[in-house]
C-alpha positions as CSV (number, residue, x, y, z in Angstrom):
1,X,21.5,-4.4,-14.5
2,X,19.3,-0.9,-14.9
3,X,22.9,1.5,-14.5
4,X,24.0,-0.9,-17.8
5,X,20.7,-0.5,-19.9
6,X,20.3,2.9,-19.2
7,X,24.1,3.9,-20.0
8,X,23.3,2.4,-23.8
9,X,19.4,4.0,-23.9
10,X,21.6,7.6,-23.0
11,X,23.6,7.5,-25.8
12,X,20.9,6.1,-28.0
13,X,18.4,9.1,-26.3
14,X,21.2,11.6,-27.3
15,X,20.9,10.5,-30.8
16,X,17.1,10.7,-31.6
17,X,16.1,13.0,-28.7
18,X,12.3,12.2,-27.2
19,X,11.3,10.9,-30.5
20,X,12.4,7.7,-29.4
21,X,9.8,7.7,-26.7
22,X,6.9,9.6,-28.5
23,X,7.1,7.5,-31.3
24,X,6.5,4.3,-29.1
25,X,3.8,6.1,-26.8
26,X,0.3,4.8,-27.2
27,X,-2.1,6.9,-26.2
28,X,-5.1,5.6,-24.4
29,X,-8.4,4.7,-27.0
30,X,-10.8,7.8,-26.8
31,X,-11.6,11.2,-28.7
32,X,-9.2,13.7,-29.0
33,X,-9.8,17.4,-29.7
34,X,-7.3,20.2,-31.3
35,X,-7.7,23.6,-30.0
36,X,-5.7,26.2,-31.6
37,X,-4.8,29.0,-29.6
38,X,-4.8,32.5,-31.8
39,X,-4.9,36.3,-31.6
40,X,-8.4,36.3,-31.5
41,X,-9.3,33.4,-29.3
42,X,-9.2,30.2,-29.8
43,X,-10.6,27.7,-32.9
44,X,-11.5,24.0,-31.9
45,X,-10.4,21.9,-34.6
46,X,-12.7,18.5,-35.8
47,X,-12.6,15.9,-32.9
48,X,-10.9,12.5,-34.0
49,X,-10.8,9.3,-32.7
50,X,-7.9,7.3,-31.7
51,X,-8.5,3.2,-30.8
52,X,-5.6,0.8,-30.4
53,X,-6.0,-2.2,-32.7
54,X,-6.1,-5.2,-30.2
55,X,-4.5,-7.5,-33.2
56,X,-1.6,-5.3,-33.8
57,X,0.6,-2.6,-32.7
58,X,-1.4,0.0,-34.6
59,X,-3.3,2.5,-33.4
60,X,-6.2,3.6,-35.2
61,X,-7.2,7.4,-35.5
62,X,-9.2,9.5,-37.9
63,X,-9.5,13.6,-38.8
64,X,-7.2,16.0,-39.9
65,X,-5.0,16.9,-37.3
66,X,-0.7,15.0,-37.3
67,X,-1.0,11.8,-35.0
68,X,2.4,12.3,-34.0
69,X,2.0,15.3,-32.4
70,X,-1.2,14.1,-30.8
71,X,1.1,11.3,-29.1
72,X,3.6,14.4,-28.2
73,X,1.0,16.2,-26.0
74,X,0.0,12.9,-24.8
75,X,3.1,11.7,-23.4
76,X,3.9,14.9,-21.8
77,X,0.6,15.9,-19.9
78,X,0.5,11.9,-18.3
79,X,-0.1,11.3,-14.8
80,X,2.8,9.6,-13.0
81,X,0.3,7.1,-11.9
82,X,-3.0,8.0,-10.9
83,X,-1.9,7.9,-6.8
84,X,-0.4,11.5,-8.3
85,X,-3.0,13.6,-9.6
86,X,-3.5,17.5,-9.7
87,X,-6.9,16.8,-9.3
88,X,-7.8,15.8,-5.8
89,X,-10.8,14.0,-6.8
90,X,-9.4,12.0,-10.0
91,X,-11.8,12.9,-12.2
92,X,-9.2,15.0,-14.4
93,X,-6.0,13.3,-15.7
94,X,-3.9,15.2,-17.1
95,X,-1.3,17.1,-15.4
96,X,-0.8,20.9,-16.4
97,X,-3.3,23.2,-17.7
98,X,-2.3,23.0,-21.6
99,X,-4.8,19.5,-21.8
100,X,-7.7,17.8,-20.0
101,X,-8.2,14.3,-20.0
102,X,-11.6,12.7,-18.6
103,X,-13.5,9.6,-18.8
104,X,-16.4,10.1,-21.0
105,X,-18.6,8.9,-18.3
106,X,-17.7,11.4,-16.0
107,X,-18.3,14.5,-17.4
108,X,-22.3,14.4,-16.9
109,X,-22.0,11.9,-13.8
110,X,-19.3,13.6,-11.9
111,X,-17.5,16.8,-13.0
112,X,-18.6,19.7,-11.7
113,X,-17.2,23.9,-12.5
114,X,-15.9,23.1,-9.0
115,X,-13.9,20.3,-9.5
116,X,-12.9,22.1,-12.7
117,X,-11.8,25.4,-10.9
118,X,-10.1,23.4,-7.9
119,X,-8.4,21.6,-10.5
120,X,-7.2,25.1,-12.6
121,X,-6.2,26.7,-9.2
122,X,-3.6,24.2,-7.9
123,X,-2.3,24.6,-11.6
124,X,-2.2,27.8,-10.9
125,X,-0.4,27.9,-7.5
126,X,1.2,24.2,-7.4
127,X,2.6,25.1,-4.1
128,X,-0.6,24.9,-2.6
129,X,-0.5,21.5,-3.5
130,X,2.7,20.8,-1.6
131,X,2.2,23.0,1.1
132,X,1.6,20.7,3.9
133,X,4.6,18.8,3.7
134,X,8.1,20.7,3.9
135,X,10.2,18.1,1.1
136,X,7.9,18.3,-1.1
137,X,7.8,22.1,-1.0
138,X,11.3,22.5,-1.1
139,X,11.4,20.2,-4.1
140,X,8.9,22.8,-6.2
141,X,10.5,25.4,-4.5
142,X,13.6,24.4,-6.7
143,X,11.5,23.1,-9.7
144,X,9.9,27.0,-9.8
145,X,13.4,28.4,-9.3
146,X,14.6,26.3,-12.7
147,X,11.6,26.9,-15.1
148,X,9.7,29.8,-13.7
149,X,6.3,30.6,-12.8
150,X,2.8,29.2,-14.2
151,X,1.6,31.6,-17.5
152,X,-1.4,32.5,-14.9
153,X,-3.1,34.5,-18.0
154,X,-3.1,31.8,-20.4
155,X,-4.0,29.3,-18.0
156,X,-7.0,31.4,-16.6
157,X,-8.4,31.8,-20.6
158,X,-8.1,27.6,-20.9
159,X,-10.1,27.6,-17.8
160,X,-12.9,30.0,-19.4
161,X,-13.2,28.5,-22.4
162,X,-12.9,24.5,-20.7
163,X,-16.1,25.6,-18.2
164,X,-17.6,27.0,-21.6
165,X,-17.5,24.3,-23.9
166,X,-16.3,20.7,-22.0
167,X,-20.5,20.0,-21.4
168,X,-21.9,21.2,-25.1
169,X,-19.2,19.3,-26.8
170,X,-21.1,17.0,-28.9
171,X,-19.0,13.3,-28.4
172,X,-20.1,9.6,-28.6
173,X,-20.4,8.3,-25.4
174,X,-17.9,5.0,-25.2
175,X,-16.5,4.5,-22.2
176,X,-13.3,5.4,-22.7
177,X,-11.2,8.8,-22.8
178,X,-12.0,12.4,-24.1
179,X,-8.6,14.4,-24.2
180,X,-8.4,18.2,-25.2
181,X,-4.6,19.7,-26.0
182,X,-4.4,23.3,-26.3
183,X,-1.5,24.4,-29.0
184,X,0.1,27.3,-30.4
185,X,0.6,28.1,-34.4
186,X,3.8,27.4,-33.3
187,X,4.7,23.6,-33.2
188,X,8.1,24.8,-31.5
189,X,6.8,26.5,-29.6
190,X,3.4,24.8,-28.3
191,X,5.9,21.2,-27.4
192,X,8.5,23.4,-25.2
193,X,5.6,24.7,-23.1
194,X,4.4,21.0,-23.0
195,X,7.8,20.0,-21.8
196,X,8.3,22.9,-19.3
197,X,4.6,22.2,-17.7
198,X,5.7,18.6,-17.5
199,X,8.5,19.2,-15.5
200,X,6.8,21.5,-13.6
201,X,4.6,18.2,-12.9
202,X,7.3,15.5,-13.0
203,X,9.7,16.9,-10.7
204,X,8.1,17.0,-7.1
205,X,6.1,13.6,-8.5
206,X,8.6,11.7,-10.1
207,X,10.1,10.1,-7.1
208,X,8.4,7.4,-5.3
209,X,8.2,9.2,-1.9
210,X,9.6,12.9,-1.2
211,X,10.4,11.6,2.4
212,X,13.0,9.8,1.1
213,X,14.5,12.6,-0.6
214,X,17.9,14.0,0.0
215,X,19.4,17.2,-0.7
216,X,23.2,16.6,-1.4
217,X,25.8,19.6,-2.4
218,X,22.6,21.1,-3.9
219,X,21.7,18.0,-5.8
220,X,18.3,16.0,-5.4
221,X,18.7,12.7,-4.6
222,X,15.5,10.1,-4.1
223,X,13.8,6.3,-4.7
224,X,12.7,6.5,-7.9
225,X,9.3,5.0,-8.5
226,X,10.2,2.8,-11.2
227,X,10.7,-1.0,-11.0
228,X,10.5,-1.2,-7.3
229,X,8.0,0.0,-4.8
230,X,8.6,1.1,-1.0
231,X,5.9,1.9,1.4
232,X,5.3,1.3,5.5
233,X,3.6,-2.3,4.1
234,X,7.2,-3.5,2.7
235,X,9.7,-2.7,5.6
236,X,11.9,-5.9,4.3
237,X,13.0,-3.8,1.2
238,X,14.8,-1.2,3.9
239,X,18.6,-1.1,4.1
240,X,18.6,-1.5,8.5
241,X,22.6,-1.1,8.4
242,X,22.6,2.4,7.0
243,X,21.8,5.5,8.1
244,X,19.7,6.2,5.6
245,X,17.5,2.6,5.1
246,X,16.4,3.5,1.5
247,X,17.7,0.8,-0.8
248,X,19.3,3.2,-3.3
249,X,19.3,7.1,-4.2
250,X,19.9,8.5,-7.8
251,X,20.2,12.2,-8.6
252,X,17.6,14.3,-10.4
253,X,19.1,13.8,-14.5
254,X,19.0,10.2,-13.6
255,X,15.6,9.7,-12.3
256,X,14.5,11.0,-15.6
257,X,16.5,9.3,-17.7
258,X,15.5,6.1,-15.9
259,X,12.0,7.1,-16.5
260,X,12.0,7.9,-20.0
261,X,13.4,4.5,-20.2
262,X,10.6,2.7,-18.6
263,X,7.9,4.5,-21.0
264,X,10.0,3.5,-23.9
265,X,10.1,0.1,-22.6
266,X,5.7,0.5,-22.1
267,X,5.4,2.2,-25.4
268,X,7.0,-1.2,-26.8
269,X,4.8,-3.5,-24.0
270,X,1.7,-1.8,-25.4
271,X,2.5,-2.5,-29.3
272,X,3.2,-6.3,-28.4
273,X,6.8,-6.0,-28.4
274,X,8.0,-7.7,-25.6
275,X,11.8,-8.7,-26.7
276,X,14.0,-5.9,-26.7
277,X,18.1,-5.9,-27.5
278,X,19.9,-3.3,-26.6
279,X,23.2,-3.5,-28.6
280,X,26.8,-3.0,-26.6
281,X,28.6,-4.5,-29.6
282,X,31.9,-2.5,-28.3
283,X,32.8,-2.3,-32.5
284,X,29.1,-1.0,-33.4
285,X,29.5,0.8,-30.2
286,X,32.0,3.8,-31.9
287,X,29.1,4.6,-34.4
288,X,26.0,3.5,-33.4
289,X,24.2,2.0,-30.7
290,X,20.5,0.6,-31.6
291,X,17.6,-1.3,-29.3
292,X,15.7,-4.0,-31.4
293,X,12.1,-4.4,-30.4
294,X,10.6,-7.9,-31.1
295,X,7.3,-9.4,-31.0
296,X,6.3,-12.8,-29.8
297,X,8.0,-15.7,-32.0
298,X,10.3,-13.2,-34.0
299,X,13.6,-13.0,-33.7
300,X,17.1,-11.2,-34.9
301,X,16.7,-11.9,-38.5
302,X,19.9,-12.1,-40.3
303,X,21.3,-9.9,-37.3
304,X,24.4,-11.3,-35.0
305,X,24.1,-9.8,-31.3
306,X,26.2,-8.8,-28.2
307,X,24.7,-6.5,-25.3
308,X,21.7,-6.7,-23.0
309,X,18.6,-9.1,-23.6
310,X,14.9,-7.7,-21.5
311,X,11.4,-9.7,-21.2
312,X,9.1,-7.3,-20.7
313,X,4.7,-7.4,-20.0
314,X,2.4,-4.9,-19.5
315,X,0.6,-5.5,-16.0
316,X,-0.9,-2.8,-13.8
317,X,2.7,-1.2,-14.4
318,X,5.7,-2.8,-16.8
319,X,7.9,-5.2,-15.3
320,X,10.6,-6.2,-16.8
321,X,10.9,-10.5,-16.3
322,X,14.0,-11.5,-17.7
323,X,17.4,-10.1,-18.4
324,X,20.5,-11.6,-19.9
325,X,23.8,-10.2,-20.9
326,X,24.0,-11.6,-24.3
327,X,27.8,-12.3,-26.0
328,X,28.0,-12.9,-29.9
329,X,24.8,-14.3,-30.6
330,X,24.6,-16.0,-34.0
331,X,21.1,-15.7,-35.8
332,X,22.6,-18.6,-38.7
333,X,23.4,-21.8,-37.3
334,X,26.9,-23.2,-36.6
335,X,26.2,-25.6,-39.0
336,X,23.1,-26.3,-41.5
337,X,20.1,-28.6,-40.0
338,X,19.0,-31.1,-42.3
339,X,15.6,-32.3,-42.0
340,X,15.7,-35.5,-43.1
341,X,13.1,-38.7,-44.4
342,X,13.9,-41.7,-42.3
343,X,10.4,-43.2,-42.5
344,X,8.9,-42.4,-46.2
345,X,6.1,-40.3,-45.8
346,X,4.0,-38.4,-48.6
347,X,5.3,-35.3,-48.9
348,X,2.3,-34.0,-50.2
349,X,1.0,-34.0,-46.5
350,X,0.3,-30.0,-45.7
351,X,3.5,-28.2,-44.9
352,X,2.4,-25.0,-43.0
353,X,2.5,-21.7,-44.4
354,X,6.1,-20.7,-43.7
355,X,7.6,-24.2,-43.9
356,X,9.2,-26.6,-46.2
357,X,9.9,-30.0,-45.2
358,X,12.4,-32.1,-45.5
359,X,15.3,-29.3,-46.5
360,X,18.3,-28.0,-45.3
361,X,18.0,-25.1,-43.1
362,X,20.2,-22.3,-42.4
363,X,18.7,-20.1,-39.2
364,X,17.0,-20.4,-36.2
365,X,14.1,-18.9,-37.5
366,X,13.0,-21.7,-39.4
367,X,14.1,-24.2,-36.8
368,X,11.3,-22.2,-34.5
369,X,9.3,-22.8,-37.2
370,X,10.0,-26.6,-37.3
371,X,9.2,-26.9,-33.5
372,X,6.3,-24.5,-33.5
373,X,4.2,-26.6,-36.3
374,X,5.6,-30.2,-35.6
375,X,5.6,-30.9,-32.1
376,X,3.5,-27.9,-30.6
377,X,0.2,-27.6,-32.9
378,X,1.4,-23.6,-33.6
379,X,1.6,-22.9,-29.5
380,X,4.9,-22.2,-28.9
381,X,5.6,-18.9,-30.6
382,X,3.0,-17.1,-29.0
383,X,3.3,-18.9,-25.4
384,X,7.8,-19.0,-24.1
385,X,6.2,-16.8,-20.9
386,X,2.6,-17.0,-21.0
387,X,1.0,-18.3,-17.8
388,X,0.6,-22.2,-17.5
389,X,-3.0,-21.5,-16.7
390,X,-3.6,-19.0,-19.5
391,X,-2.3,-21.5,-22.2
392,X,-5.6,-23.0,-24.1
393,X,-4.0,-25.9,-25.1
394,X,-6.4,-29.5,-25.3
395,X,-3.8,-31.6,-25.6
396,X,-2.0,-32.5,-22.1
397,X,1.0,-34.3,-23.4
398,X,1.8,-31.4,-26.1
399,X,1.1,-28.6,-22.8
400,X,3.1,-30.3,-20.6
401,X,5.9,-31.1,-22.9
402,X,5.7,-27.1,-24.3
403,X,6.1,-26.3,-20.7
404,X,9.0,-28.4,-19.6
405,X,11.3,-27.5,-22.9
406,X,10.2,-23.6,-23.8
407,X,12.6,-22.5,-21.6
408,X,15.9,-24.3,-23.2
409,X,14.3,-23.5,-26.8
410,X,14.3,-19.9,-26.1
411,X,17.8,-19.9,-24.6
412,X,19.0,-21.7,-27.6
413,X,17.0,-19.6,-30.6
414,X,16.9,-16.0,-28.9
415,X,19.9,-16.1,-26.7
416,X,21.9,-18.6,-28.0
417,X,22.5,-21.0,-24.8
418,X,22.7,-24.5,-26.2
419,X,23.5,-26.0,-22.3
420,X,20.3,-28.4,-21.8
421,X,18.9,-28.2,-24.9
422,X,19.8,-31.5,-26.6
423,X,18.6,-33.2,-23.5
424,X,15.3,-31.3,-23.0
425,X,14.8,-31.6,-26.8
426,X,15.4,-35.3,-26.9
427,X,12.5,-35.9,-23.8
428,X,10.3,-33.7,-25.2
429,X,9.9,-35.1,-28.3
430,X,9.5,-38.6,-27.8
431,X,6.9,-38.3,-25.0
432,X,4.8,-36.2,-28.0
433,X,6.0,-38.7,-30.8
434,X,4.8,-41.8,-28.8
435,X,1.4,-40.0,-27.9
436,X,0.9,-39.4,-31.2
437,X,1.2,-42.8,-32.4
438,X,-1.1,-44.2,-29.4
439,X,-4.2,-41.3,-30.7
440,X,-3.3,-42.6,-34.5
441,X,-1.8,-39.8,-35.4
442,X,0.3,-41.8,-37.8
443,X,1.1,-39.0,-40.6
444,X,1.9,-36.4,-37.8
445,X,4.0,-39.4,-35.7
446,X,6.2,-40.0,-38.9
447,X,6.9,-36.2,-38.9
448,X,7.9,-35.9,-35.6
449,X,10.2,-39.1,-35.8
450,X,11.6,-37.6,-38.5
451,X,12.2,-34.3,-36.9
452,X,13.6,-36.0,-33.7
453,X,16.3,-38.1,-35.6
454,X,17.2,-35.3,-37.4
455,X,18.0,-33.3,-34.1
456,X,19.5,-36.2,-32.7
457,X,21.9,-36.7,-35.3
458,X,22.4,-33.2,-35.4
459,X,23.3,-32.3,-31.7
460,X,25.8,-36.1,-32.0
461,X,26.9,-35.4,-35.4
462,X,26.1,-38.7,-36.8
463,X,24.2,-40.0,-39.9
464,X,23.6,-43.3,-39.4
465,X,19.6,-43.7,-38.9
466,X,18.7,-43.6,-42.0
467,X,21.5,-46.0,-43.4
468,X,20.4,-48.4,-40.5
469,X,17.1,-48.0,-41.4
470,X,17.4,-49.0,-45.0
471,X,19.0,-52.2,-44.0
472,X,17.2,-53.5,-41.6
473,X,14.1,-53.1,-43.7
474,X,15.7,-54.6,-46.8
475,X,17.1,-58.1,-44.6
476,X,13.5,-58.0,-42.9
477,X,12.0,-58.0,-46.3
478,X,14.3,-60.6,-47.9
479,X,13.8,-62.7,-44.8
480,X,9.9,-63.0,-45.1
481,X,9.7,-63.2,-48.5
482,X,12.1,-66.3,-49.3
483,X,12.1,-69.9,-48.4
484,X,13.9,-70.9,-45.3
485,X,15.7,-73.5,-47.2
486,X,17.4,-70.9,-49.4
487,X,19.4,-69.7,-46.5
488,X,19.6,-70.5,-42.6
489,X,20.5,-66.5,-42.6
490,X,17.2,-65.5,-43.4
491,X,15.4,-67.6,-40.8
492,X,16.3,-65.5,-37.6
493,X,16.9,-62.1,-36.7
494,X,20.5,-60.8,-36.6
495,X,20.4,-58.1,-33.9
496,X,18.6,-56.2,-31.4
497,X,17.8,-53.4,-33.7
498,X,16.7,-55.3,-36.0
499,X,14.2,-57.4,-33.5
500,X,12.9,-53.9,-32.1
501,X,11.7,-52.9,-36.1
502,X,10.5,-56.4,-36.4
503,X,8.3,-56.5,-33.3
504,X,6.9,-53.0,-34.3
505,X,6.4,-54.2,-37.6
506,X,5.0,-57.0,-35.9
507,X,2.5,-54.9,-34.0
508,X,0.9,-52.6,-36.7
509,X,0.2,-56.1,-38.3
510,X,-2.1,-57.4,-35.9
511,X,-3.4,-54.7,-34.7
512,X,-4.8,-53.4,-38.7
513,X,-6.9,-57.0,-38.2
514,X,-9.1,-56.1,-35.6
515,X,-12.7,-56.0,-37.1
516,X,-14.1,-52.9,-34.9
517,X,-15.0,-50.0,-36.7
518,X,-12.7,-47.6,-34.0
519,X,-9.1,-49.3,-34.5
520,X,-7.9,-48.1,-30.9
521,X,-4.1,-47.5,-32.0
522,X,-3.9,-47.1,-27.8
523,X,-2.9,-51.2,-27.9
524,X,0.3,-50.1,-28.8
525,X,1.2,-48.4,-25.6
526,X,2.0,-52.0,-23.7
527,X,4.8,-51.9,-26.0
528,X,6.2,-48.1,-25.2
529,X,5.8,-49.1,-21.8
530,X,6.8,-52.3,-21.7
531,X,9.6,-53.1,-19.0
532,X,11.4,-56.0,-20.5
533,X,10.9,-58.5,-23.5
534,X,8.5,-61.0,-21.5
535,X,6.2,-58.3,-21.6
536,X,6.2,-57.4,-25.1
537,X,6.6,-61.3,-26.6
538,X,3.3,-62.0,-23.9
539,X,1.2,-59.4,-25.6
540,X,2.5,-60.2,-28.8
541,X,1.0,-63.4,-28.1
542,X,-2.8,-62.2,-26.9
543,X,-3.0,-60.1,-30.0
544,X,-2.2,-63.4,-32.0
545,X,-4.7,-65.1,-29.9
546,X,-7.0,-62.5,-31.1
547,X,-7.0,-62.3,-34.5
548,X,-5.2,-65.3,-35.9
549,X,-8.5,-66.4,-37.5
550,X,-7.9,-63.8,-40.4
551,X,-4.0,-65.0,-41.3
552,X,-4.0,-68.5,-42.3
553,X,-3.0,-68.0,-45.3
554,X,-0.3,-65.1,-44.1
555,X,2.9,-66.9,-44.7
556,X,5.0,-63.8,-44.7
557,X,3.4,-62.6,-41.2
558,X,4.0,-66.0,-39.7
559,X,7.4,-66.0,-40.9
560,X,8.0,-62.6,-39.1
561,X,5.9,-63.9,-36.0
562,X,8.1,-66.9,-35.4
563,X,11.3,-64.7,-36.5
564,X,10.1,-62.5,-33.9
565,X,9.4,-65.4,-31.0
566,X,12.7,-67.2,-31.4
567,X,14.9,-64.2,-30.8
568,X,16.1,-62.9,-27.3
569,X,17.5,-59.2,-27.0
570,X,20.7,-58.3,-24.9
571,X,19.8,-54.4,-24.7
572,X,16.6,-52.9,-23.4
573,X,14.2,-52.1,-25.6
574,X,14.9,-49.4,-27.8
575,X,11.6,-47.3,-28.6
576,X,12.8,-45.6,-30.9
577,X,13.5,-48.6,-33.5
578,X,10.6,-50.1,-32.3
579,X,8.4,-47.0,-33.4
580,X,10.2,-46.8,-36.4
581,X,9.1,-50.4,-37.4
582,X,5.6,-49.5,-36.2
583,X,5.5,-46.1,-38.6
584,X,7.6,-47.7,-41.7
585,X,5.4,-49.1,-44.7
586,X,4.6,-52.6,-43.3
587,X,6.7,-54.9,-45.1
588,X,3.6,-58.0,-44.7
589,X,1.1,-55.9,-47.0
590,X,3.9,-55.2,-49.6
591,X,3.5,-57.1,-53.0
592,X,5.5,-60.1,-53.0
593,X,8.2,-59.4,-55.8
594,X,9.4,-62.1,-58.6
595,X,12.9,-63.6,-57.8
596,X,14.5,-62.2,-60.4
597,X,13.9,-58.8,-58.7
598,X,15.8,-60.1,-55.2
């Protein structure tokens, strides 16, 4: 999975060179300082401050000096991780002599000129620093043989004019970073000398462990610290058949690459952009290979996809969560999704900032959009991998309903998958539909019936709610509205769908009669849950019991009471319908209409 991600980010890497990583980097929220190096000595420039904003991907800096560059020196005078410091004490955390990075709170509480020389004189003589053990040694042995020796005379005049300056400097005191970069007039110059100190750094730290390394024809092989850890406290993760039990070893050029990769992918974790597609489109491929980085709920707008899919987060180190090797994934949809009005609803009812009911839609985009506001109160974007327990979500059914289906929906509308999705979809959305109903969420329940038969209908291809719909209500509304003499049709009901919409119909009736001042809609959950048709005609008959002092003069509700009574259903009992009859515009309070008007 890693060999085929970093084979594209090489290519890509060759293209744009380290800008693609230093452009992602985000430095850590402190104040930065300039310091020119001239003939004459050296010029601080004005200290600035840099602060990640928390609601964006934006960092936030002041003065006069290029950000970019700031982020350049940054990224190349890191620490591996802070197990890996110059400075034997970790209070200094950079790693070559061109910068000095401290916590604020440290430099009157802790830093001493002795920590500060110790610091400058392993800089100075890195072997020192490896001396006690003979891989390591051999490993900067060959890192001083490919770049040279430490400038010791430029080093030694940062050192004077650090001891001379770090504990006047006159900073705020937050407790976060002060970093100092020492550059040339020379851009060119001052970011080669970064580079080369870096390596100087990286290469006898970049490996997990230099026990495990290897030297092979010449080459340096080792773990790489990346991705996988491997100490005495995980002896599962050796290889016992080999003779050598590390789990894998990559060369040198490799180890860096893979590297460079993984603060690429942190620079991205760190600006919120946790869905990244690396594209191996083998047409696009021959030109032009590109990585898309995505934030939480967007997507590949207008953009069709084939090559590698990565989750990422940001923990104590970046982990990537999920991979996928995405073929010919289709932003539009096969076909356009029509959200459609079974149950009349006023469409005046708040749409939601980026969506419009009740239209045909083209992309996934605004079916995520449709799902996000409808059934999941505006969680779902933000939450497809957040913790169960990190989800502040009041309502239980809509939680536990985003938790069972966010899965299959993010298959479907990031990666494509439709395998479980009409099934998932089809659970999910009844569960929250009838909940809604039983907390009287009527205008939000008509929404999400809506919404469900148009993904129903979508998924089976059929259009045949809405037609069914329209009749049963107009032979219900003929049937309490005429004489029974008329015709011995409109004394009984003709099917079982039609029964289901009645005894819905039915329910809403007799439950609007109660007197309280809190109309629990909750009376309607016998009837989601009710087993057979003895149940529902028995509580039919309580609620009767209950209120039939306020309909003696309710001819059309008694017609549709006794309709109801005298039928028997073959199938079991259809919710759906039956909500849909509880939803619809009760047919009881309608105005009767003159004859002429049948």
């Amino acid at each position: 999975m890693l060999k085929d991600c970093l084979d594209i980010f090489e290519q890509i890497l060759k293209q744009e060179g380290d800008k693609l990583i230093t452009d992602y980097h985000v430095p850590a929220d402190g104040t930065y300082i300039i310091v020119d190096i001239c003939d004459d000595g050296f010029k601080m420039r004005e200290p600035f401050d840099i602060k990640l904003d928390k609601n964006s991907d934006k960092a936030l800096e002041t003065g006069d000096i290029d950000y970019n560059k700031a982020k350049m020196y940054d990224y190349y005078s890191k620490l591996v991780d802070m197990n890996k410091p110059m400075d034997t004490t970790k209070t200094i955390h950079s790693n070559n002599y061109l910068s000095f990075f401290i916590k604020k709170e440290n430099i009157k509480n802790k830093l001493s000129d002795k920590i500060i020389d110790d610091f400058y004189n392993i800089l100075k003589e890195p072997m020192k620093k490896y001396q006690s053990n003979k891989k390591s040694r051999d490993v900067y042995k060959m890192t001083e043989d490919e770049i040279g020796k430490v400038d010791e005379e430029l080093l030694e005049s940062i050192r004077s004019w650090i001891k001379g300056n770090i504990f006047k400097l006159n900073i705020n005191t937050n407790k976060d970073y002060l970093k100092i970069f020492f550059r040339f007039e020379d851009e060119d110059k001052t970011i080669e000398l970064y580079k080369k100190e870096s390596k100087r750094y990286l290469i006898p730290n970049i490996y997990n462990k230099n026990e495990y390394n290897e030297i092979i024809d010449n080459k340096l092989f080792g773990f790489p610290n990346d991705n996988l850890g491997l100490n005495g406290k995980k002896p599962y993760l050796d290889n016992k058949t080999r003779k050598i039990k590390i789990p894998y070893l990559i060369d040198n050029e490799e180890v860096f690459l893979q590297k460079k990769f993984f603060d690429y992918l942190s620079g991205c974790a760190a600006r919120k952009k946790y869905n990244i597609y690396i594209d191996n489109d083998e047409q696009k491929s021959k030109t032009r290979n590109t990585i898309n980085q995505l934030e939480n709920g967007k997507m590949l707008e207008k953009h069709d996809f084939t090559g590698i899919y990565l989750r990422i987060q940001k923990g104590k180190n970046l982990e990537i969560i999920d991979y996928d090797i995405i073929s010919n994934y289709k932003y539009n949809l096969k076909k356009a999704f029509y959200y459609k009005s079974y149950i009349d609803i006023d469409l005046n009812f708040s749409k939601g900032e980026n969506v419009e009911f009740y239209s045909k839609y083209y992309d996934k985009k605004d079916i995520q959009e449709l799902l996000h506001e409808v059934y999941f109160s505006k969680f779902l974007k933000g939450n497809y991998f957040t913790d169960a327990n990190e989800i502040k979500f009041n309502d239980n059914v809509k939680k536990r309903n985003l938790l069972m289906c966010r899965n299959s929906i993010f298959n479907w509308l990031y990666k494509g998958y439709f395998n479980d999705i009409e099934a998932v979809l089809n659970k999910a959305t009844l569960e929250i539909l009838k909940d809604s109903v039983v907390k009287g969420f009527n205008i939000s329940a008509i929404h999400q019936f809506n919404l469900r038969w148009s993904f129903i209908e979508y998924f089976k291809g059929e259009n045949k709610m809405a037609d069914f719909l329209n009749g049963v209500k107009v032979n219900l509304k003929e049937k309490i509205n005429y004489k029974s003499e008329q015709n011995e049709k409109l004394d009984t009901i003709e099917n079982d769908m039609e029964y289901f919409f009645a005894v819905g119909q039915t329910a809403y009736y007799l439950l609007t009669l109660s007197k309280s001042s809190n109309k629990n809609q909750s009376l309607i959950n016998p009837f989601l849950n009710a087993k057979n048709d003895e149940v529902i005609k028995t509580i039919l008959m309580r609620l009767y019991k209950n209120y039939n002092y306020s309909m003696s003069l309710n001819n059309k509700f008694k017609k549709l009471y006794s309709m109801v009574l005298g039928y028997r259903p073959e199938s079991k009992i259809d919710q759906d319908i039956l909500l849909a009859g509880f939803l619809s515009n009760n047919l009881v309070y309608e105005k009767d209409e003159k004859k002429g008007d049948a």
